[in-house]
NUVEX-352806 format. One line per field, with one value per atom (N, C-alpha, C): residue in one letter; chain; atom name; x, y, z. Coordinates in Angstrom, 3 decimals. Layout:
REM residues N
res c(A,...)
chain c(A,...)
atom c(CA,...)
xx c(X,...)
yy c(Y,...)
zz c(Z,...)
***
This chain:
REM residues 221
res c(X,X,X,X,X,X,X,X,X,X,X,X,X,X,X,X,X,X,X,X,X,X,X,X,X,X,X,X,X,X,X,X,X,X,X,X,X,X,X,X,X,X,X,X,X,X,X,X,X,X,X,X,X,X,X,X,X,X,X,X,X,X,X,X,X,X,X,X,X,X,X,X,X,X,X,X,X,X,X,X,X,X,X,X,X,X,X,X,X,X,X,X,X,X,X,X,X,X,X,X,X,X,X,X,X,X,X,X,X,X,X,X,X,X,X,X,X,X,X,X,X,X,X,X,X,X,X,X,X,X,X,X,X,X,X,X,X,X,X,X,X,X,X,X,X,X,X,X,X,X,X,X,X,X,X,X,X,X,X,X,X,X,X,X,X,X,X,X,X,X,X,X,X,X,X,X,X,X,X,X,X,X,X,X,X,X,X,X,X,X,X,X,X,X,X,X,X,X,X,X,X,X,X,X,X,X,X,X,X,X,X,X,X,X,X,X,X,X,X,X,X,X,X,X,X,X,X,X,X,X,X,X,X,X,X,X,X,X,X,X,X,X,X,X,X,X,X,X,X,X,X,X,X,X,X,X,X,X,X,X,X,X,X,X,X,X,X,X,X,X,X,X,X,X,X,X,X,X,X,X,X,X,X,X,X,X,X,X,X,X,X,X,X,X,X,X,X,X,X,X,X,X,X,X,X,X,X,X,X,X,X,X,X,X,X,X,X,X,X,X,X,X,X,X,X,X,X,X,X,X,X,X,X,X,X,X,X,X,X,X,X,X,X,X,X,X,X,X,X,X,X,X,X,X,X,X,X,X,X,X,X,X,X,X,X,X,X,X,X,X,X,X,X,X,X,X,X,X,X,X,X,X,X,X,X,X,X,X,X,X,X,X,X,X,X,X,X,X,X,X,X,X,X,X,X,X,X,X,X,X,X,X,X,X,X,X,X,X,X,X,X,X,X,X,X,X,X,X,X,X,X,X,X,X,X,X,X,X,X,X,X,X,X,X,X,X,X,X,X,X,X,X,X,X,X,X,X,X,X,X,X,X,X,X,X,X,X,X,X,X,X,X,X,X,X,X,X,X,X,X,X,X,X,X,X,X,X,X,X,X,X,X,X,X,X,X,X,X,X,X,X,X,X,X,X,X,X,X,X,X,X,X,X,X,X,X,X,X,X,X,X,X,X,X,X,X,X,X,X,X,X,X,X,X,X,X,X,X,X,X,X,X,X,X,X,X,X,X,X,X,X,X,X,X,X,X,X,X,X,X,X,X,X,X,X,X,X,X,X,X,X,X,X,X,X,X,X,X,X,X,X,X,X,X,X,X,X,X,X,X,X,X,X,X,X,X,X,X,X,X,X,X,X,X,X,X,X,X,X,X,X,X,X,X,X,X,X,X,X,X,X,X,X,X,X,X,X,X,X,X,X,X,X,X,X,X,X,X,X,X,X,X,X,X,X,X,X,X,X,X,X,X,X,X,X,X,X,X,X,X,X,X,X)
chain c(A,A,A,A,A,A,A,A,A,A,A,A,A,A,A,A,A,A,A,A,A,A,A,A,A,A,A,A,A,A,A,A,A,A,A,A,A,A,A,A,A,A,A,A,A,A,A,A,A,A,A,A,A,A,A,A,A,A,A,A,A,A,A,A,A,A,A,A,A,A,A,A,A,A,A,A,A,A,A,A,A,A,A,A,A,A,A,A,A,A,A,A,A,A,A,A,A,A,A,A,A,A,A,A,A,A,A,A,A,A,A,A,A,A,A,A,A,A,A,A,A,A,A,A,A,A,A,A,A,A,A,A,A,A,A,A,A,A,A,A,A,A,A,A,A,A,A,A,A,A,A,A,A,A,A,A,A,A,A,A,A,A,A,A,A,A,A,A,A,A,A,A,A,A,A,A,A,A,A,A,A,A,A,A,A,A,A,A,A,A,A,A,A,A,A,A,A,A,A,A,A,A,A,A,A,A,A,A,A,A,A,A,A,A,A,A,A,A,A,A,A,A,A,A,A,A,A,A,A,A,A,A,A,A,A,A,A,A,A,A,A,A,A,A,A,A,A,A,A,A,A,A,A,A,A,A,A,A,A,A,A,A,A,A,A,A,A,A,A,A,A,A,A,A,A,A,A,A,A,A,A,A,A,A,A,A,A,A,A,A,A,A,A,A,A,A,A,A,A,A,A,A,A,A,A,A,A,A,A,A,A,A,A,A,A,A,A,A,A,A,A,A,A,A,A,A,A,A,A,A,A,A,A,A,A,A,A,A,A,A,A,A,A,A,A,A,A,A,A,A,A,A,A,A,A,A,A,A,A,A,A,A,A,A,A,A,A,A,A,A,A,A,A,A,A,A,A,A,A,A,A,A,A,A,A,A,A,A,A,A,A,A,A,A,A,A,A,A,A,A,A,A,A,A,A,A,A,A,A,A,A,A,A,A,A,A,A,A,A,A,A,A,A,A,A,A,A,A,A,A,A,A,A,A,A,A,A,A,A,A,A,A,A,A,A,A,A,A,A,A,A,A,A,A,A,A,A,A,A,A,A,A,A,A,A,A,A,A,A,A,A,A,A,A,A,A,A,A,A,A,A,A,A,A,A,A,A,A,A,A,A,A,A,A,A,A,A,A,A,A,A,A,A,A,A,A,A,A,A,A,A,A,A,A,A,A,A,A,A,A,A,A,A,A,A,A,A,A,A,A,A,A,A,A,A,A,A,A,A,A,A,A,A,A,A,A,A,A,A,A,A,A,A,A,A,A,A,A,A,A,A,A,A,A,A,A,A,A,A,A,A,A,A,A,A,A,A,A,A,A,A,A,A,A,A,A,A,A,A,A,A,A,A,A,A,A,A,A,A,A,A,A,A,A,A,A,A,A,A,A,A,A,A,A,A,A,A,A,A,A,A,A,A,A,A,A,A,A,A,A,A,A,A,A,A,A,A,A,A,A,A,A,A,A,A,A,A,A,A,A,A,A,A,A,A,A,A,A,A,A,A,A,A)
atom c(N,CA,C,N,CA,C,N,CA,C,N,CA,C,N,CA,C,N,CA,C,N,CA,C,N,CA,C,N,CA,C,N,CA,C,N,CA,C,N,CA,C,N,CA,C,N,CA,C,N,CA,C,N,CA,C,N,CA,C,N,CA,C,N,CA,C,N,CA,C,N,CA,C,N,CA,C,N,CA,C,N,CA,C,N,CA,C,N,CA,C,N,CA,C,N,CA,C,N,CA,C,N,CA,C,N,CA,C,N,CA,C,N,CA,C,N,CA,C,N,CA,C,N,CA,C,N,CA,C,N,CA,C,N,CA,C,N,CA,C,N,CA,C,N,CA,C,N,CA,C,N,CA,C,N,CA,C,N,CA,C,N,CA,C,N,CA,C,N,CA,C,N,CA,C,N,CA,C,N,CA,C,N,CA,C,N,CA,C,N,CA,C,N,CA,C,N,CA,C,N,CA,C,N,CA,C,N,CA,C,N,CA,C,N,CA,C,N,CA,C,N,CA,C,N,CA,C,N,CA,C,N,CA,C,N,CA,C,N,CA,C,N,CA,C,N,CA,C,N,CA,C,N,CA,C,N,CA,C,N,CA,C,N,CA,C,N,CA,C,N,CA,C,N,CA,C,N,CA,C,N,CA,C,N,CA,C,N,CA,C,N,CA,C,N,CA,C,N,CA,C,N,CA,C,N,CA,C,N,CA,C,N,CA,C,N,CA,C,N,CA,C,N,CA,C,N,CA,C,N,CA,C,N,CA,C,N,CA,C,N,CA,C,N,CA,C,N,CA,C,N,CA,C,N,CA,C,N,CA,C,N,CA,C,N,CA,C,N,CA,C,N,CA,C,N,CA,C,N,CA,C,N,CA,C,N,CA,C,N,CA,C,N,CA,C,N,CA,C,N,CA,C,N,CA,C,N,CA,C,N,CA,C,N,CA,C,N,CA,C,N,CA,C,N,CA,C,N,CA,C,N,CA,C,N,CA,C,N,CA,C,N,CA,C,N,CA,C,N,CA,C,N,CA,C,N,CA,C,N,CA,C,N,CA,C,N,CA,C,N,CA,C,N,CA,C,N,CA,C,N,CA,C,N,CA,C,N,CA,C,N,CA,C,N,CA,C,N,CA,C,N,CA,C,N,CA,C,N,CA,C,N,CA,C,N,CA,C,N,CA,C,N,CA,C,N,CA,C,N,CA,C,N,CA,C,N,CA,C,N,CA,C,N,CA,C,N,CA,C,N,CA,C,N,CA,C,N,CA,C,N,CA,C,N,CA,C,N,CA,C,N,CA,C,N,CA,C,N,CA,C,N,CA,C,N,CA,C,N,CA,C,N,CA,C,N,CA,C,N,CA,C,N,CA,C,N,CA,C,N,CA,C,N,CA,C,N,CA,C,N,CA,C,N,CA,C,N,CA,C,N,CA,C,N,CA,C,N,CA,C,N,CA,C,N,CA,C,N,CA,C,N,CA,C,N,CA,C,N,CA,C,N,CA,C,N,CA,C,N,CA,C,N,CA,C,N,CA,C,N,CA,C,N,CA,C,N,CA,C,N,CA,C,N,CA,C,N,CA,C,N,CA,C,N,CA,C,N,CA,C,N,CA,C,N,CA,C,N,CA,C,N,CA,C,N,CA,C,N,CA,C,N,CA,C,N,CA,C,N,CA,C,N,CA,C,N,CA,C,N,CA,C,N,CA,C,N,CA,C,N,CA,C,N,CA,C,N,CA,C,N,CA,C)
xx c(25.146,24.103,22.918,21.591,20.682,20.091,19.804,19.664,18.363,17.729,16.749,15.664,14.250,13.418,13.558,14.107,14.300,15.223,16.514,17.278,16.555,15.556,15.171,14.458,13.631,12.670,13.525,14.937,15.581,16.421,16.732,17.045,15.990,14.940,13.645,13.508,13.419,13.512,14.734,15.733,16.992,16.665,16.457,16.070,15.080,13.777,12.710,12.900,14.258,14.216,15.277,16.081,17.116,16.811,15.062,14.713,13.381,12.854,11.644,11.806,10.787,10.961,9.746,9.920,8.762,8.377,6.803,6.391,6.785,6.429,6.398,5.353,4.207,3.182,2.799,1.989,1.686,0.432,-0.179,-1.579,-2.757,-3.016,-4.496,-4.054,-2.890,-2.216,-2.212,-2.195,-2.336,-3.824,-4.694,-6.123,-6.717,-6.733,-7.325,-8.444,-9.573,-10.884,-11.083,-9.879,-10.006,-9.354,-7.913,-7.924,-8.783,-9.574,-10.594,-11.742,-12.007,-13.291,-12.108,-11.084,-10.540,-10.663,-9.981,-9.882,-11.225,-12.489,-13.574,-14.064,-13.996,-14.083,-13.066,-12.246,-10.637,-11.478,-12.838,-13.401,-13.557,-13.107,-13.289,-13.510,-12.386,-13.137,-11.229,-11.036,-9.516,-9.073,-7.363,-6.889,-7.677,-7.478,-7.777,-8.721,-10.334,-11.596,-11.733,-10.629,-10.956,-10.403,-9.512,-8.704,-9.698,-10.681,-11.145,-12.625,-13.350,-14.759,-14.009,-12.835,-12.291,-12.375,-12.075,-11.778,-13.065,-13.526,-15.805,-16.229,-15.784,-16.398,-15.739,-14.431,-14.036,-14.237,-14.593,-15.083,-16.423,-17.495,-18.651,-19.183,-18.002,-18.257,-16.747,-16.906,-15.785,-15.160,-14.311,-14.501,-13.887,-15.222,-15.105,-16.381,-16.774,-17.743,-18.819,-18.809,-19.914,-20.550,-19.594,-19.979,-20.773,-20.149,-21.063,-21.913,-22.269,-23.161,-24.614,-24.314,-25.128,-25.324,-24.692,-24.248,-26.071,-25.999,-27.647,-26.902,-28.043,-27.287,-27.010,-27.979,-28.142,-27.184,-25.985,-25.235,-23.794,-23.950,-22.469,-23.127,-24.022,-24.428,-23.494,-24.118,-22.751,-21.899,-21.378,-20.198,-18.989,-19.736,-18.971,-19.312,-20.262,-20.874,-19.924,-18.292,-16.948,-16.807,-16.987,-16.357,-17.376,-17.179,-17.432,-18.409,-19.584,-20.483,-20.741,-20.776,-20.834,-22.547,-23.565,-24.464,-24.432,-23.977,-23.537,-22.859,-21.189,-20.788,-21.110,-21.997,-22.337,-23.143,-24.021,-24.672,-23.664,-22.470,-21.743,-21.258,-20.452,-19.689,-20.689,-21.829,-22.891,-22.920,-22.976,-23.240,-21.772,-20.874,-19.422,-19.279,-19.579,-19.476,-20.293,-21.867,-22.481,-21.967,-21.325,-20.877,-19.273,-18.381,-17.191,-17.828,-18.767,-19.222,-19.899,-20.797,-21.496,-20.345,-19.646,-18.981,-17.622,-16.597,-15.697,-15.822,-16.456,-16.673,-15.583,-16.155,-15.973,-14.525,-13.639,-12.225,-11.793,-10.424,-10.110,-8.970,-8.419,-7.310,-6.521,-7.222,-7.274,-6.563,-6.242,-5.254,-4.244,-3.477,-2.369,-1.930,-2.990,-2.833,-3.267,-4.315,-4.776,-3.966,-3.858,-3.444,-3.611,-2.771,-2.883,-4.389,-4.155,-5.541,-6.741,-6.532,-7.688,-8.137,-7.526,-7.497,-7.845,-7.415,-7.475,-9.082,-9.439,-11.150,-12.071,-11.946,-12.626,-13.272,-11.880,-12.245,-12.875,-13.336,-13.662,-15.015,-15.224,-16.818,-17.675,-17.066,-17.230,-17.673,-19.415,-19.828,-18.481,-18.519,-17.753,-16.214,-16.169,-14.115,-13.596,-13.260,-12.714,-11.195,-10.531,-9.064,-8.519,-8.387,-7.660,-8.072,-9.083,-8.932,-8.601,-8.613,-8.395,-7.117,-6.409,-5.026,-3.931,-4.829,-4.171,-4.501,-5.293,-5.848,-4.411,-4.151,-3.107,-1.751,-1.728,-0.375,0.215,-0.595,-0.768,-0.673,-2.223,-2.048,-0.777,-0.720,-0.223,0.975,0.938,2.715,2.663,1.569,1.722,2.097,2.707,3.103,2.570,1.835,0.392,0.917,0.937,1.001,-0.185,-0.539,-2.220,-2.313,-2.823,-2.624,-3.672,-3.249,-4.415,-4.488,-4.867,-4.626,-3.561,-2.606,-1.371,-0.332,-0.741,0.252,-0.344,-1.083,-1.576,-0.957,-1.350,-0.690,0.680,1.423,2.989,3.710,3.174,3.799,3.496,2.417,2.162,2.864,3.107,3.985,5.378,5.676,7.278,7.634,6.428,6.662,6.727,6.216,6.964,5.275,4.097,3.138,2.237,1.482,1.105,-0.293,0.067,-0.933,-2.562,-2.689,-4.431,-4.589,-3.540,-3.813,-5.217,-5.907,-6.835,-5.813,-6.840,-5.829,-5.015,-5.875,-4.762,-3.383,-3.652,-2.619,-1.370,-2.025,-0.868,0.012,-1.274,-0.170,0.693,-0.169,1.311,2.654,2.160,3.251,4.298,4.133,4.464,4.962,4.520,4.842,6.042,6.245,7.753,8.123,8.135,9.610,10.247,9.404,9.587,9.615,10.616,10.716,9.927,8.476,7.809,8.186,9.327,9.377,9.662,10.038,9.276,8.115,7.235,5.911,5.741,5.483,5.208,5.786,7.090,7.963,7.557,7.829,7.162,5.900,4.492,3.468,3.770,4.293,4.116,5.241,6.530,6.999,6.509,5.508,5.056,4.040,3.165,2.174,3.008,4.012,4.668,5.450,5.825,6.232,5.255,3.602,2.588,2.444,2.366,1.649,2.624,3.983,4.849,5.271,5.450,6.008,5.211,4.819,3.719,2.216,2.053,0.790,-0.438,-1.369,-2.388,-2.913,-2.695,-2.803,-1.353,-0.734,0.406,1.666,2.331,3.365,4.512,5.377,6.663,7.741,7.967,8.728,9.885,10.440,11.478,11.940,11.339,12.477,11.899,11.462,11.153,12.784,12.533,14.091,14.326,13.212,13.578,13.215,13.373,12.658,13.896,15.145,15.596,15.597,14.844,14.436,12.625,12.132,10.642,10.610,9.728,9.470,8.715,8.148,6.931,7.104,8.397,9.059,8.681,7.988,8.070,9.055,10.390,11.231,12.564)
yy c(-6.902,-7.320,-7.930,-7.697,-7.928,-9.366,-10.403,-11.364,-12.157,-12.256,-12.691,-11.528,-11.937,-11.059,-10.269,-10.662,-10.445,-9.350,-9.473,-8.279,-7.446,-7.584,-6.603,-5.696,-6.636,-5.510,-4.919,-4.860,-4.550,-3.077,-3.350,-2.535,-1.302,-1.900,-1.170,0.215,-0.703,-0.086,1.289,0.881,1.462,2.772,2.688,4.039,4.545,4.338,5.064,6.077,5.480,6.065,6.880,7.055,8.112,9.438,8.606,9.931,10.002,9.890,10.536,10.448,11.293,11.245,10.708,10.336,9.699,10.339,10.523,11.677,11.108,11.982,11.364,12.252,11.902,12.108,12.329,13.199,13.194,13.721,14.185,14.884,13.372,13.645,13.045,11.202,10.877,9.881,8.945,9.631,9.186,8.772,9.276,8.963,7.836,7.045,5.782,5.860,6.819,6.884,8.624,8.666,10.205,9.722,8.493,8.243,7.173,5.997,5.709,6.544,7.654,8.505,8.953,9.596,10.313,9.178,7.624,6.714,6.325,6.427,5.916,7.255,8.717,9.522,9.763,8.939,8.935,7.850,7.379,6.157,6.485,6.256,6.468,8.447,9.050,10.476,10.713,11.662,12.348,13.026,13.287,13.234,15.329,16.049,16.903,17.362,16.711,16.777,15.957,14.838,14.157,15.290,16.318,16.775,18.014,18.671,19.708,19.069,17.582,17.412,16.844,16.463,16.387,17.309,18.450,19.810,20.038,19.952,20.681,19.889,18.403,18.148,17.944,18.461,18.841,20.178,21.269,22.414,22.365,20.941,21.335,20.240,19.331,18.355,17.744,17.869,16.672,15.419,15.141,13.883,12.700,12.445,11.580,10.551,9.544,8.409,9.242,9.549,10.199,11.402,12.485,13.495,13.364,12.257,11.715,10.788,9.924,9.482,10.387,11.733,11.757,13.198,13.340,14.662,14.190,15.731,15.361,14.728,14.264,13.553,14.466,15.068,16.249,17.340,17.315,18.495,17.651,15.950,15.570,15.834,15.091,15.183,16.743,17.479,19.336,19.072,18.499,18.777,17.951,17.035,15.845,16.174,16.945,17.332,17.458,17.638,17.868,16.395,15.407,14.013,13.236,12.269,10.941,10.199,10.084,8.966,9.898,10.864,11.998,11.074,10.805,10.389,9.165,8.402,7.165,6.895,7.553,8.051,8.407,9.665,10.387,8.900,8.299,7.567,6.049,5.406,4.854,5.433,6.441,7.409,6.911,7.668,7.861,6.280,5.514,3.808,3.197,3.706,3.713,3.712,5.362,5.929,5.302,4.775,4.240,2.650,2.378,0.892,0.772,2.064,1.982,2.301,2.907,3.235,2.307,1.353,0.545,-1.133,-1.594,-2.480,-2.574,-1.453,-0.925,-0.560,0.467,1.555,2.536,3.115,4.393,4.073,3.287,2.953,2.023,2.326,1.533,1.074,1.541,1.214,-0.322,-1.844,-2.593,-2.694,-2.134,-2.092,-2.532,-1.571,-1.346,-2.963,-3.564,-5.025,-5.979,-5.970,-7.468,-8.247,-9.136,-10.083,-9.539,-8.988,-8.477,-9.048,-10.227,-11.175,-10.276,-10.571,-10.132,-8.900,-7.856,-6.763,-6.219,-7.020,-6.726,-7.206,-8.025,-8.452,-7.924,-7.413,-6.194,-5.270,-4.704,-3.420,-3.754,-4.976,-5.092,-5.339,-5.712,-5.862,-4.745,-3.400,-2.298,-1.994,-1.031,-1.028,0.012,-0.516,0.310,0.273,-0.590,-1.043,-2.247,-2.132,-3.388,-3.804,-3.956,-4.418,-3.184,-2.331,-1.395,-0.336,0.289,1.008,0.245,-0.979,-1.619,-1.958,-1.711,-1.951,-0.616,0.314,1.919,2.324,1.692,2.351,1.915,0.255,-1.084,-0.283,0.360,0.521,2.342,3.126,4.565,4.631,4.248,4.506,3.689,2.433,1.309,0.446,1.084,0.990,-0.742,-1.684,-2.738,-3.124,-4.841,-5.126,-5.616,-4.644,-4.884,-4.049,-3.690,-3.102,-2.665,-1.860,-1.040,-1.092,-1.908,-1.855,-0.789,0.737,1.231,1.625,2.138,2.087,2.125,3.217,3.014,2.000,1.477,0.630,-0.489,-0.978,-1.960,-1.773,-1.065,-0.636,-0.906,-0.514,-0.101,-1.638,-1.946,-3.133,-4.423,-4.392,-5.432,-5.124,-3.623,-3.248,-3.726,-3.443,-3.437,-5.336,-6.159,-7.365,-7.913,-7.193,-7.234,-7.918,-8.029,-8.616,-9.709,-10.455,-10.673,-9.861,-10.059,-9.093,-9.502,-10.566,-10.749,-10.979,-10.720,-10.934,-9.655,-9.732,-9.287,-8.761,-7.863,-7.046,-8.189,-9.309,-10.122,-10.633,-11.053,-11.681,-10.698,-9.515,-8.381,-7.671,-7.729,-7.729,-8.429,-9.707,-10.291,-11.101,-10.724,-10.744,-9.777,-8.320,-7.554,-7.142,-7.942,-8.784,-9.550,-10.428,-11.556,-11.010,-9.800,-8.883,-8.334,-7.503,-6.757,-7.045,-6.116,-6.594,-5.516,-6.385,-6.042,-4.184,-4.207,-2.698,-1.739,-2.307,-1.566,-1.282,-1.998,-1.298,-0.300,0.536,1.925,2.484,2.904,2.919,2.516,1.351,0.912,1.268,1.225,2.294,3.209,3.965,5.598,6.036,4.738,5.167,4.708,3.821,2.993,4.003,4.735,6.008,6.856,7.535,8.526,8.297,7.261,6.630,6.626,6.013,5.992,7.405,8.651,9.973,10.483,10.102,11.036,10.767,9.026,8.602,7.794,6.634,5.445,5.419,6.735,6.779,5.834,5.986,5.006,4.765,5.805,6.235,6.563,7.427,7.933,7.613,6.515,6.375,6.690,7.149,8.366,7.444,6.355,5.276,5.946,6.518,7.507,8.064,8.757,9.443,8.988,7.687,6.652,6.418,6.543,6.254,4.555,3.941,2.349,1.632,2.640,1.901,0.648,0.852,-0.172,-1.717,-1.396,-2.422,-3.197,-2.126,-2.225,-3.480,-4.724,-5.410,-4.898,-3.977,-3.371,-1.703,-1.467,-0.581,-0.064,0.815,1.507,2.462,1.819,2.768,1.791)
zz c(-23.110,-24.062,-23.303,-23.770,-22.937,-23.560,-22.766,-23.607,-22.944,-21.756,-20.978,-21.181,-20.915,-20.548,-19.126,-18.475,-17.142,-16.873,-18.044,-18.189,-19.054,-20.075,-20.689,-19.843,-18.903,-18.103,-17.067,-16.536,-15.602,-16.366,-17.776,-18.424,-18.763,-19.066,-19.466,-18.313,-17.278,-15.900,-15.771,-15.924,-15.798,-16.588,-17.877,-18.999,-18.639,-18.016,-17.705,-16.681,-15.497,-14.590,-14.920,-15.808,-16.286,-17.086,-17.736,-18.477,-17.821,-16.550,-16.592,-14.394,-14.096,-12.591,-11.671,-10.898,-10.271,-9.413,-9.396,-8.445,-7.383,-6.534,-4.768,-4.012,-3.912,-3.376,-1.863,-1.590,-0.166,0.082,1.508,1.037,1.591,0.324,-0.129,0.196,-0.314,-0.575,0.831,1.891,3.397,3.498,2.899,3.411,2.319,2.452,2.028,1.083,2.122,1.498,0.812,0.797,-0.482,-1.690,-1.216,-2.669,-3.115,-2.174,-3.253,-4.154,-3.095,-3.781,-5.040,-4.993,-6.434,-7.111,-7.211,-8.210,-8.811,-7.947,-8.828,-9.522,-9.464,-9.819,-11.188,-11.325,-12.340,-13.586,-13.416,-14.013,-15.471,-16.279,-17.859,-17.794,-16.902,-17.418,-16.997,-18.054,-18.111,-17.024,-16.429,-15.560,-15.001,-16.008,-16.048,-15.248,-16.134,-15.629,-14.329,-13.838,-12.855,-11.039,-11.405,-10.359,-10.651,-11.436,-11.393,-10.573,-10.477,-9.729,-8.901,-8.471,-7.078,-6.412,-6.765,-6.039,-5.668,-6.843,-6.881,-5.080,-5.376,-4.614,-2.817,-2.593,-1.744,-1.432,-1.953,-2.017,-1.465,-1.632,-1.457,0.180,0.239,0.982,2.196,3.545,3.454,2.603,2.198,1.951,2.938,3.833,4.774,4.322,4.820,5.142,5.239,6.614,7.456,6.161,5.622,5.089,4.051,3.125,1.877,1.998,3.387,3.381,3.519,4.422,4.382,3.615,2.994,1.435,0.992,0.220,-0.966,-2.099,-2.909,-3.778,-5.005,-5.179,-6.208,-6.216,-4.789,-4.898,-5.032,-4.686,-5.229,-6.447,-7.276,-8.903,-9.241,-8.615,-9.360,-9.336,-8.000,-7.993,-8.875,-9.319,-10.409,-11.596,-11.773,-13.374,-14.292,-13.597,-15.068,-15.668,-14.281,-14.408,-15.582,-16.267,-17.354,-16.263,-16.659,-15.951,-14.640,-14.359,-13.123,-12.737,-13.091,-11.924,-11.746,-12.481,-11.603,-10.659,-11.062,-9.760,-8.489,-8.753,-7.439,-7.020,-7.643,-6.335,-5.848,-6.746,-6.024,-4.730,-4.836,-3.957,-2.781,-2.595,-1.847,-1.102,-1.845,-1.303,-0.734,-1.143,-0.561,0.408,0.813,2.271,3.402,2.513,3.521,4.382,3.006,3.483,4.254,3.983,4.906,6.321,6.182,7.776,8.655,7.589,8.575,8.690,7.457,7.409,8.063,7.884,8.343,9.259,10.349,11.727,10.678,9.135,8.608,8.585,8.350,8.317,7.251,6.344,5.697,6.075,7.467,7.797,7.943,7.536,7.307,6.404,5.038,3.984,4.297,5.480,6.053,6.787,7.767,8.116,7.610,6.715,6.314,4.999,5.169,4.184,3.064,1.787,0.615,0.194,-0.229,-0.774,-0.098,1.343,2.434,1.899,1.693,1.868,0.494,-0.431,-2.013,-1.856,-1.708,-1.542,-1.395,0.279,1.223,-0.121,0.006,-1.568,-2.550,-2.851,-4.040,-4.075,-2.584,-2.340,-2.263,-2.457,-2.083,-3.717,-4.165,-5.192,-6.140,-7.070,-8.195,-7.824,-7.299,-6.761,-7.526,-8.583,-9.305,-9.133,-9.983,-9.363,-9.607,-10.801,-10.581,-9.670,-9.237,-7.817,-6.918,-6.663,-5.151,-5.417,-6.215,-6.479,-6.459,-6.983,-6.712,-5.252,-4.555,-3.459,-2.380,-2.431,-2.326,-2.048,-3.414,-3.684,-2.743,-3.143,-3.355,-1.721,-0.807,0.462,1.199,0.877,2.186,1.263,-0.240,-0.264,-0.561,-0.813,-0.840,-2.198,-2.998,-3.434,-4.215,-5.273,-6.214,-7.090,-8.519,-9.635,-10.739,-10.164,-10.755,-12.445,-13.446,-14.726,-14.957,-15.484,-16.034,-17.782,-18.245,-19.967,-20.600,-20.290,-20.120,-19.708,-19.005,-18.913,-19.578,-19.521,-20.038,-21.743,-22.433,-23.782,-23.628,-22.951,-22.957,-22.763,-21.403,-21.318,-22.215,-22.788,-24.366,-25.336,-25.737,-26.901,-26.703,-25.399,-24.977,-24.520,-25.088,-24.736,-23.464,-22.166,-20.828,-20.413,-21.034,-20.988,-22.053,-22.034,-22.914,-23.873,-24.855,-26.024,-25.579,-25.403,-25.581,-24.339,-23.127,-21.721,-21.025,-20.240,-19.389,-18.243,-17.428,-16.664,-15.368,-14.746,-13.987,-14.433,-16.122,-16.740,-16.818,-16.925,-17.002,-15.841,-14.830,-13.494,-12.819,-13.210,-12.482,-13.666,-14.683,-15.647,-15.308,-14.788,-14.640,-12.826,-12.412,-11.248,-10.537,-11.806,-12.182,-12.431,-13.221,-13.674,-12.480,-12.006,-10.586,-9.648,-8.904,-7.270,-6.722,-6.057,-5.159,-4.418,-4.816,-4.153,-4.742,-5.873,-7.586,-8.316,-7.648,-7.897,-8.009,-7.261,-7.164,-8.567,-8.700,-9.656,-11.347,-11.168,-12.739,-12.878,-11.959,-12.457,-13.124,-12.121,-12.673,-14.099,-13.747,-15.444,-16.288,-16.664,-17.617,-18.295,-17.307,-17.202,-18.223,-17.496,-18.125,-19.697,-20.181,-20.940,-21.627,-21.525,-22.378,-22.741,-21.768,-22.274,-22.675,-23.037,-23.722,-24.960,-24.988,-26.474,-26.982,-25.664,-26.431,-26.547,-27.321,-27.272,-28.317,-27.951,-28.223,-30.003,-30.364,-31.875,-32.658,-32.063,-33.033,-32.236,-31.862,-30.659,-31.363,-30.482,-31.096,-30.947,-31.385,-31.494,-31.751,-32.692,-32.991,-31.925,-31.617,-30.323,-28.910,-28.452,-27.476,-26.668,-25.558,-25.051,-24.797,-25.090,-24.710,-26.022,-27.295,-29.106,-28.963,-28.427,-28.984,-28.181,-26.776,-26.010,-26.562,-27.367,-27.793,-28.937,-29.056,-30.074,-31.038,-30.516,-31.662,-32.138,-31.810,-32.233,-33.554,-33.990,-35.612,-36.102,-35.845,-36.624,-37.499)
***
């Protein structure tokens, strides 16, 4: 019988990972500054349209420092034209590259050694890097012990009680934080994700056939 929050979220845990699988990534996932360029490119525009002006714009550009600094701006602008906010973007991107190159020496490899805090910062000083890219960037490249809240989860874990309701995205990570062991991160992202786009969705959530309705407080069934 589950009777702590602590067992609920350990349980929670347990069912997500029985009915759903966790990617395991590689690739892109090694390079630091391809997955920041995909995450600010992922910015209010769907997963879909975000992997089709990824491609556009690996098709049209390295994606290195050097390449997009000194890219036209008008041909990232095409090449993002699928993505949400596509010219704002293109000219963050553009101011990105210029600043890993002159601040960094074109390296984010710092992730990997600096002090989480340290390192969570760096990124954030960087235009259009708020907590959740510098937290997917955290987690995704260098495996650190940060938990990326993005719409999805943020929804899921308030419904499922494992956060608080009127909390902001710090309140929710590290609510979500205390539940987890640090080397569960990774993990509870991506089931919380998968869990949102399959049952707990934002409008019509499929509470009914939810594999954790009977761990859920806000359960509709």
């Amino acid at each position: 019988m589950v009777t702590t929050r602590d067992e609920r979220a350990g349980k929670i845990l347990q069912i997500l990972r029985e009915n759903f699988e966790v990617p395991r990534f590689s690739g892109v996932v090694r390079d630091p500054f391809k997955v920041l360029v995909r995450t600010v490119i992922s910015q209010s525009t769907a997963e879909v349209n975000t992997r089709r002006a990824y491609e556009n714009l690996s098709k049209s550009f390295q994606i290195t420092p050097e390449a997009l600094s000194e890219a036209d701006l008008k041909e990232i602008k095409e090449a993002l034209k699928v993505a949400g906010l596509y010219r704002n973007k293109s000219k963050v991107l553009k101011e990105i590259a210029r600043r890993v190159l002159e601040e960094f020496s074109g390296s984010l490899d710092f992730i990997y050694s600096a002090p989480l805090a340290e390192a969570r910062k760096r990124l954030m000083e960087l235009p259009g890097v708020g907590f959740k890219t510098a937290d997917i960037v955290l987690l995704f490249c260098a495996r650190r012990p940060v938990l990326p809240v993005d719409t999805h989860v943020n929804r899921v874990s308030k419904r499922l009680g494992l956060a608080p309701t009127s909390g902001g995205y710090e309140d929710v990570r590290l609510s979500l934080q205390r539940l987890y062991k640090p080397e569960e991160c990774f993990d509870v992202h991506m089931l919380l994700i998968a869990l949102g786009r399959k049952y707990c969705k934002a409008l019509k959530p499929l509470c009914s056939k939810c594999p954790v309705k009977d761990l859920c407080p806000s359960a509709l069934v």
